[in-house]
ROLO-585617 format. One record per atom (N, C-alpha, C): residue number from 1; residue in one letter; atom name; y, x, z. Coordinates in Angstrom, 1 decimal, padded with zeros to 4 digits. Last residue first. Example, Ala and Ser with C-alpha at 12.3 -4.5 7.8 and 13.67 -1.06 7.14 Angstrom:
ROLO-585617
<rec 2 s N <-002.2 012.8 007.1>>
<rec 2 s CA <-001.1 013.7 007.1>>
<rec 2 s C <000.0 012.9 007.9>>
<rec 1 a N <-005.7 013.2 007.8>>
<rec 1 a CA <-004.5 012.3 007.8>>
<rec 1 a C <-003.3 013.2 007.8>>
//
This chain:
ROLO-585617
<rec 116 x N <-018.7 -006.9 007.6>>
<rec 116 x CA <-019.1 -006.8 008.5>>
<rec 116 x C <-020.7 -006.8 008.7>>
<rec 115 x N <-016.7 -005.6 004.5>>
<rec 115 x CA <-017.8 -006.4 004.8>>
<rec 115 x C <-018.5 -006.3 006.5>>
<rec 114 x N <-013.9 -005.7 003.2>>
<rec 114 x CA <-014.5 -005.4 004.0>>
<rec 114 x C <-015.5 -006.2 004.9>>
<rec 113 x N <-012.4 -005.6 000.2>>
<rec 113 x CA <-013.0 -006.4 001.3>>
<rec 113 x C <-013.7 -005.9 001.8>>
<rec 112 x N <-009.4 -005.6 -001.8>>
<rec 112 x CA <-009.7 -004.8 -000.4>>
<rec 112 x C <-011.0 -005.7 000.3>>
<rec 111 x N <-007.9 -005.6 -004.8>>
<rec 111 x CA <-008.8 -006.4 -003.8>>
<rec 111 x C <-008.9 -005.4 -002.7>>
<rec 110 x N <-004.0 -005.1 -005.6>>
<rec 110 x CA <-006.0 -004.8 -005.4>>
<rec 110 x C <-006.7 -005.4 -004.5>>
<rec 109 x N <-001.9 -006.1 -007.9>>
<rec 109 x CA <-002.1 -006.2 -006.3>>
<rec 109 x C <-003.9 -005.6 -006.6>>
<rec 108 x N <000.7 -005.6 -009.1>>
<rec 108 x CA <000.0 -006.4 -009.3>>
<rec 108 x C <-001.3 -007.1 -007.9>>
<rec 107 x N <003.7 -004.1 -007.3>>
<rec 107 x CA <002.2 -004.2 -008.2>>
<rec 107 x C <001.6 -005.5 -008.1>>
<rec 106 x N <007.0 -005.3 -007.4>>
<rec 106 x CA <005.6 -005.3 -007.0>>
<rec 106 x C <005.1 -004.9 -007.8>>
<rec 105 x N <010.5 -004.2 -006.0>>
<rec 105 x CA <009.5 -004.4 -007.3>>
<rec 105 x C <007.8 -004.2 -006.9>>
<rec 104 x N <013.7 -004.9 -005.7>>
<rec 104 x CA <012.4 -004.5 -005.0>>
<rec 104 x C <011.4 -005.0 -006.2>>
<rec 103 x N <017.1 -003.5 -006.2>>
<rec 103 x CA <015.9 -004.5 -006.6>>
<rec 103 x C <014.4 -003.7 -005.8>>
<rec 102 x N <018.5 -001.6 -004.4>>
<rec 102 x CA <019.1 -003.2 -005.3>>
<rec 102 x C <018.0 -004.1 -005.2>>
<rec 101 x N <017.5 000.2 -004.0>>
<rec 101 x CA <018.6 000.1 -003.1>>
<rec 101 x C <019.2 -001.2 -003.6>>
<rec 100 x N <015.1 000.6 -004.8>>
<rec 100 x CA <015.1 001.1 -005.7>>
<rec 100 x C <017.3 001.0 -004.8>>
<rec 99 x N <011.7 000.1 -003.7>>
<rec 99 x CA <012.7 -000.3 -003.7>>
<rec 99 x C <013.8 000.7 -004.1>>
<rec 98 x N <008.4 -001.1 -003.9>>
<rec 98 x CA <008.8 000.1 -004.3>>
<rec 98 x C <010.1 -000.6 -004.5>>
<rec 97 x N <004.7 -001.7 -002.8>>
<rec 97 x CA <006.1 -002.0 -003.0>>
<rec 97 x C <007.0 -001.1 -003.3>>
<rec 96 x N <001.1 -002.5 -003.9>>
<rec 96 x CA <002.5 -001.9 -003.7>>
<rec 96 x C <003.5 -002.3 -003.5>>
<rec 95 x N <-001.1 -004.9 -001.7>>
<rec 95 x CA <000.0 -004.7 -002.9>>
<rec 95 x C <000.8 -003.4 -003.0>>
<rec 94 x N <-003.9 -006.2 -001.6>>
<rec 94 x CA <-003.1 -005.1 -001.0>>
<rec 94 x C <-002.1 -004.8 -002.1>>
<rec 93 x N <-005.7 -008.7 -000.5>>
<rec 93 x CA <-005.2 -008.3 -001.5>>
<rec 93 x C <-004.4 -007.0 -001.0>>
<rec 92 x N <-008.0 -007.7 002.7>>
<rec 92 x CA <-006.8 -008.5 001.9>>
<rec 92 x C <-007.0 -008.2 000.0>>
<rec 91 x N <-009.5 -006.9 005.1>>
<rec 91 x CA <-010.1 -007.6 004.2>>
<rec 91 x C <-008.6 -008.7 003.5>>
<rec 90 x N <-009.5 -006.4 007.8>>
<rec 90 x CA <-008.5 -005.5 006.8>>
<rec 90 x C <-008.5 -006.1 005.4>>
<rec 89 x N <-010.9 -007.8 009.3>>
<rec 89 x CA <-009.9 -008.3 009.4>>
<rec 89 x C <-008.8 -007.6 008.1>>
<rec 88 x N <-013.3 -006.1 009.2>>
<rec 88 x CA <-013.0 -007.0 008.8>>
<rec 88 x C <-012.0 -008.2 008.5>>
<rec 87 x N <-011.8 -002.5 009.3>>
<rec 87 x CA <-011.8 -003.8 010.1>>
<rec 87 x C <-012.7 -005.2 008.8>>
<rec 86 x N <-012.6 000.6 008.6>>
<rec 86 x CA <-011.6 -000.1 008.3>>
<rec 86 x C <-012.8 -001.4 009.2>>
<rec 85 x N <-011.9 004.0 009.5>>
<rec 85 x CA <-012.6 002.8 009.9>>
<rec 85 x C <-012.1 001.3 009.7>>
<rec 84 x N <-008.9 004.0 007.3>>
<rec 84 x CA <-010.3 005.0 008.0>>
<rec 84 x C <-010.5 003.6 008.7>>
<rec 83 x N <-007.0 004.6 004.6>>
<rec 83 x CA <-007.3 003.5 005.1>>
<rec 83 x C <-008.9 003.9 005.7>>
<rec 82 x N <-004.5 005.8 002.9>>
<rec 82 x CA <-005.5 006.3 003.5>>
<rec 82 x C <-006.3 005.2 004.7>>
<rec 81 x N <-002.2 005.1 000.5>>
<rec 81 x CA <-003.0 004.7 001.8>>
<rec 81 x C <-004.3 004.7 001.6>>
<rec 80 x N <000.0 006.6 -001.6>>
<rec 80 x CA <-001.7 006.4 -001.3>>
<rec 80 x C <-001.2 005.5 000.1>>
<rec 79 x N <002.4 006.7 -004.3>>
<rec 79 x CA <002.1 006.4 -003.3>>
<rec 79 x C <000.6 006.1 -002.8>>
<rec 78 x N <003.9 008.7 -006.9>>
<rec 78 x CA <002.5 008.0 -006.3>>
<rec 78 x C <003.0 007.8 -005.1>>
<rec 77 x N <005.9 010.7 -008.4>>
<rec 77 x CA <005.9 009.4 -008.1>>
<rec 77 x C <004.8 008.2 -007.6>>
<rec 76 x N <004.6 013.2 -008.6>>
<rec 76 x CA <004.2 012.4 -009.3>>
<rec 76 x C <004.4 010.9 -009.4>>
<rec 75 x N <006.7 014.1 -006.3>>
<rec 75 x CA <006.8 014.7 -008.3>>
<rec 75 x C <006.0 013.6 -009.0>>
<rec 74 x N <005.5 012.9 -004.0>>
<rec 74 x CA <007.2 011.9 -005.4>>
<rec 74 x C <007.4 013.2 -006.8>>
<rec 73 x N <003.4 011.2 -003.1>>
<rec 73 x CA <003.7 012.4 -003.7>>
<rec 73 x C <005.1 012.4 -004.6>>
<rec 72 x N <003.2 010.0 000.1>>
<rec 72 x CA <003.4 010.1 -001.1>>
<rec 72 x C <003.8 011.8 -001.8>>
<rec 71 x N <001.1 007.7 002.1>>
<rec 71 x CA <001.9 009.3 002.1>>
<rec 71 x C <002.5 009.4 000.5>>
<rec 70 x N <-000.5 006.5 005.2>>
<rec 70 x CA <000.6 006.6 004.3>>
<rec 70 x C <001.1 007.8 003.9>>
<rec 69 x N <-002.9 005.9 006.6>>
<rec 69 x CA <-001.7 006.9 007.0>>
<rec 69 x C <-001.4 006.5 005.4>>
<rec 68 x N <-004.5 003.9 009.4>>
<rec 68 x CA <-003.9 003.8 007.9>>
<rec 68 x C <-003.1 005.0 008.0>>
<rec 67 x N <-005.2 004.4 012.2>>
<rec 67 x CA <-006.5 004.2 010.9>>
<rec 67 x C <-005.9 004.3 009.9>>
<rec 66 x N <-002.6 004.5 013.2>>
<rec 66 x CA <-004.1 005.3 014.4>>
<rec 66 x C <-005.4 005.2 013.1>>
<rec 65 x N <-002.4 001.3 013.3>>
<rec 65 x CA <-002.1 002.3 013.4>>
<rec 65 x C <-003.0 003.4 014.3>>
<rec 64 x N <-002.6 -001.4 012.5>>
<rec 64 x CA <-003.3 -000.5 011.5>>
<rec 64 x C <-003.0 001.0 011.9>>
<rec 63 x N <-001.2 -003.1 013.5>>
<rec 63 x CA <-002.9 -003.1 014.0>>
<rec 63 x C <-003.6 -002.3 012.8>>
<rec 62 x N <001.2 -003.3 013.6>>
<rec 62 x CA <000.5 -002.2 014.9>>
<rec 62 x C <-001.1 -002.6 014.8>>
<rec 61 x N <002.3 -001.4 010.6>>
<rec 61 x CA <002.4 -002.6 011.5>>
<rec 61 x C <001.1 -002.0 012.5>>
<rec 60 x N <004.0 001.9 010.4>>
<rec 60 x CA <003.3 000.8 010.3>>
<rec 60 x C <003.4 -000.7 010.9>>
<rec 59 x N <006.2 004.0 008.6>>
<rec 59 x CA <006.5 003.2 010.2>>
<rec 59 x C <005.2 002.2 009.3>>
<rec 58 x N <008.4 007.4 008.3>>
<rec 58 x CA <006.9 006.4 007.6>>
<rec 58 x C <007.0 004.6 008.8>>
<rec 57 x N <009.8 009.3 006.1>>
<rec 57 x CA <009.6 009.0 007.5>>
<rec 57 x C <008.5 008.1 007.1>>
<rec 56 x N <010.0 011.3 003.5>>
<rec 56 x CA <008.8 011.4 004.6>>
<rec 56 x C <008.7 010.6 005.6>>
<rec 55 x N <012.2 010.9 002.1>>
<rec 55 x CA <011.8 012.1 002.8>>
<rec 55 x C <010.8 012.1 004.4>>
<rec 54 x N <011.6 008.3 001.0>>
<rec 54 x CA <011.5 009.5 000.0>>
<rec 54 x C <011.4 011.0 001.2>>
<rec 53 x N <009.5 006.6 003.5>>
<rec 53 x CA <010.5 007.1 002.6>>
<rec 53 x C <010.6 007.9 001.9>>
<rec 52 x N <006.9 004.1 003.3>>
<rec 52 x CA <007.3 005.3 003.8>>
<rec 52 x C <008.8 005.6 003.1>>
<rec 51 x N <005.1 001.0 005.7>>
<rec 51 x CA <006.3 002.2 004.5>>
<rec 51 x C <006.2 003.7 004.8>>
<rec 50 x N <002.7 -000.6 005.5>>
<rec 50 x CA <003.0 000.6 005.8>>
<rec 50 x C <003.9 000.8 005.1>>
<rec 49 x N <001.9 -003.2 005.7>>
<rec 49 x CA <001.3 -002.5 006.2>>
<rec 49 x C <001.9 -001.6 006.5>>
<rec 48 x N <003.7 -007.0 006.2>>
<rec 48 x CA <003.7 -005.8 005.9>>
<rec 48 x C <003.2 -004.4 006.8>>
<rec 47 x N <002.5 -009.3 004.4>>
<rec 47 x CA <002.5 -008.5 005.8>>
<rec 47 x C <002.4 -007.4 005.5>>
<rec 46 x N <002.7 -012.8 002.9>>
<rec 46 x CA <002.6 -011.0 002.6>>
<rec 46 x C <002.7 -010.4 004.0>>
<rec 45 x N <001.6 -015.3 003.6>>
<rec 45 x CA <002.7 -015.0 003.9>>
<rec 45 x C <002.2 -012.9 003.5>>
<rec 44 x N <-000.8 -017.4 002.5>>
<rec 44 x CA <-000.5 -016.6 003.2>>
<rec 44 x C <000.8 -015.8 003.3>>
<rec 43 x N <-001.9 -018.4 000.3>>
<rec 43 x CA <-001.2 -019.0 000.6>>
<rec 43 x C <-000.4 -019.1 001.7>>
<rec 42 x N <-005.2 -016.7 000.5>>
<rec 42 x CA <-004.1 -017.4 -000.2>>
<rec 42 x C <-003.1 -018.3 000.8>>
<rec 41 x N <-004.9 -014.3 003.2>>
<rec 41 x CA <-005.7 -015.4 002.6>>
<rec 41 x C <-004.9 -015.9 001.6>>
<rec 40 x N <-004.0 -011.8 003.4>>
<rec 40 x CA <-005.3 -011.9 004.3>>
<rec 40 x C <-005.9 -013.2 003.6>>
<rec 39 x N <-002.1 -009.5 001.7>>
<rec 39 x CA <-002.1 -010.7 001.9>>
<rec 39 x C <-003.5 -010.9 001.9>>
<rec 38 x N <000.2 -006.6 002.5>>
<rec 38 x CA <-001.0 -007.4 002.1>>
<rec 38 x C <-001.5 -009.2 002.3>>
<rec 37 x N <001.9 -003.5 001.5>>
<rec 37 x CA <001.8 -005.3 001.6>>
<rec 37 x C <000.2 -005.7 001.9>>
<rec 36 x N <002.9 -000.3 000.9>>
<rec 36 x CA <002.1 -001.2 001.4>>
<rec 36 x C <002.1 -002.8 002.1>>
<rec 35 x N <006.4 000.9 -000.4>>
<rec 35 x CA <005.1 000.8 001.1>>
<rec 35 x C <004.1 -000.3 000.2>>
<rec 34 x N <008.8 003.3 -000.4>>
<rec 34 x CA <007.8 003.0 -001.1>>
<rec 34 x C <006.6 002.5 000.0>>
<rec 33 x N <012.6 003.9 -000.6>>
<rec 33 x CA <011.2 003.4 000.2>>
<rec 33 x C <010.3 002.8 -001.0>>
<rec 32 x N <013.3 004.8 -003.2>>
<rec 32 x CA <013.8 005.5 -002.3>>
<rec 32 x C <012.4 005.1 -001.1>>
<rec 31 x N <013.9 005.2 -006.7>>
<rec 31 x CA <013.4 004.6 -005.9>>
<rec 31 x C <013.6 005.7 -004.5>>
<rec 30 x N <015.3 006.8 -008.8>>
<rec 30 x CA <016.4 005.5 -007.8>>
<rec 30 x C <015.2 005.3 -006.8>>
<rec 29 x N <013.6 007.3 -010.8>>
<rec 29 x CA <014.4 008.2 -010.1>>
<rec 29 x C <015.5 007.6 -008.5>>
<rec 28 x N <012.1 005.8 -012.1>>
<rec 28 x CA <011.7 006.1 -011.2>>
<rec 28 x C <012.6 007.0 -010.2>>
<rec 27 x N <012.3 003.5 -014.3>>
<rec 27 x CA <013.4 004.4 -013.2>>
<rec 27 x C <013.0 004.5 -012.5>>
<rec 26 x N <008.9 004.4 -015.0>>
<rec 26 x CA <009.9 003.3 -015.3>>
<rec 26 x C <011.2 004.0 -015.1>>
<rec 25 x N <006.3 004.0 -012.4>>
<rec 25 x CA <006.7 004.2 -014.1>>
<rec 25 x C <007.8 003.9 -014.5>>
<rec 24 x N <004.0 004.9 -009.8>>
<rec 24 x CA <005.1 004.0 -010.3>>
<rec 24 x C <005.4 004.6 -011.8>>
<rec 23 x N <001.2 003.8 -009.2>>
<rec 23 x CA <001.9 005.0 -009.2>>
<rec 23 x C <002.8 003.9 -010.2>>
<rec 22 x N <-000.7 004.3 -005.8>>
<rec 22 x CA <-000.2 003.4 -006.4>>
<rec 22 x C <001.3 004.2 -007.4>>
<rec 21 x N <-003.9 004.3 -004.3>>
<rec 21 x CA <-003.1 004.7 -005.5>>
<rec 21 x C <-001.8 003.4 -005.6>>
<rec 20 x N <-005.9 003.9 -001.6>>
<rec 20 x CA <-005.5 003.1 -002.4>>
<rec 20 x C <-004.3 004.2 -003.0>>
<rec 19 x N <-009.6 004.6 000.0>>
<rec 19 x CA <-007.5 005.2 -000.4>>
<rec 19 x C <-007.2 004.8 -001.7>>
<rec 18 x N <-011.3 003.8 002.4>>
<rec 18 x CA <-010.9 003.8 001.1>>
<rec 18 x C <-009.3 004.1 000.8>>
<rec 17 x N <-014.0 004.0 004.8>>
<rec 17 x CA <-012.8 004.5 004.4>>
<rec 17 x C <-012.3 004.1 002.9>>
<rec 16 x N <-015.9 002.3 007.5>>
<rec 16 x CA <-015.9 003.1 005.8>>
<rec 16 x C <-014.6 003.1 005.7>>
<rec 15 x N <-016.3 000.4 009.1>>
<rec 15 x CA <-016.2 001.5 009.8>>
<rec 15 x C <-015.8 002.4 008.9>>
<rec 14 x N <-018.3 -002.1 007.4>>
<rec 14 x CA <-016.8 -002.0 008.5>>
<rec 14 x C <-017.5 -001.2 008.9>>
<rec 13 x N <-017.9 -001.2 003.4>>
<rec 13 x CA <-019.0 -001.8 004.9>>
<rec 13 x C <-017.8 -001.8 006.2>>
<rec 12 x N <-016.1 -002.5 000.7>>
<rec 12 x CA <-016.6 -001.1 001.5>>
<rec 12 x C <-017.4 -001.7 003.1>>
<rec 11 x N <-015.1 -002.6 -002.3>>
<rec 11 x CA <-015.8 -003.3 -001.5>>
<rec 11 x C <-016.8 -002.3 -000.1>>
<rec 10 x N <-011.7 -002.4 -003.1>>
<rec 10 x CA <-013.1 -002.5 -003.9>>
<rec 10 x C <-014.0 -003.0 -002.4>>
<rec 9 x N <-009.4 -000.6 -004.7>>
<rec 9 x CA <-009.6 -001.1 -004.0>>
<rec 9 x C <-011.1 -001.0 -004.1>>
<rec 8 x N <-008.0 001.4 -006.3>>
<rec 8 x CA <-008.8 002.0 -005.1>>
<rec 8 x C <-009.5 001.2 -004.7>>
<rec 7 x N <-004.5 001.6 -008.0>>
<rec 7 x CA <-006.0 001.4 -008.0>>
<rec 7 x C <-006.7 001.4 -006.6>>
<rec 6 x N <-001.4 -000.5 -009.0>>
<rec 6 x CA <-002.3 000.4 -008.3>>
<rec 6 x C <-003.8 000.8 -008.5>>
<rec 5 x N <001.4 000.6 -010.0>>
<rec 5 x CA <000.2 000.2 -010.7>>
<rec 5 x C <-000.6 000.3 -009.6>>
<rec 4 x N <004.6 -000.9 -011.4>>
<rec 4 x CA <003.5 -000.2 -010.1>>
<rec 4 x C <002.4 -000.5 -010.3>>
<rec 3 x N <007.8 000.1 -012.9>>
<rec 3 x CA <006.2 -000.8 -012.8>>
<rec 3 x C <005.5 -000.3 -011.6>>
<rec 2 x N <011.2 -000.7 -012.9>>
<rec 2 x CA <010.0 000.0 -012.7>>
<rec 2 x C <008.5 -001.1 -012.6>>
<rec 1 x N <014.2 -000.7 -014.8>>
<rec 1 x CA <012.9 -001.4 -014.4>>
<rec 1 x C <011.9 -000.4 -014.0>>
//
């Protein structure tokens, strides 16, 4: 079993920057891709921001590219997004994700709002 925790979210102006935490716990040793979700309104369908892999590749969705980078630390088992001039549109819940070649496993999720 793994956990994910995240932190960072919170409430930022449009153009401002914020980097989201997300650190895993558990069997950590199996996990392999680690990304970014988010969900824009309730009842909204998750979208996916950013993966990365254990050896570095990475892939966004395209309206975050060029602003979000993605990165991890795998001694500490963390995952960040780096999130620059951010949008009103960026304004979600933001979740971790963390896959393990079986089971996929969520955080709990952070606010993100971006005020215009």
């Amino acid at each position: 079993q793994v956990q994910l925790v995240e932190s960072g979210g919170g409430l930022v102006q449009a153009g401002g920057s914020l980097r989201l935490s997300c650190a895993a716990s558990g069997s950590v040793f199996s996990l392999n891709v680690m990304g970014w979700y988010r969900r824009q309104a309730p009842g909204k369908q998750r979208e996916l921001v950013a993966i990365i892999s254990t050896g570095g590749g990475t892939n966004y969705v395209d309206s975050v590219k060029g602003r979000f980078t993605i990165s991890r630390d795998n001694a500490k088992n963390t995952v960040y997004l780096q999130m620059n001039s951010l949008k009103a549109e960026d304004t979600a819940v933001y979740y971790c994700r963390a896959h393990d070649g079986v089971n996929g496993y969520w955080g709990q999720g952070t606010q993100v709002t971006v005020s215009s």
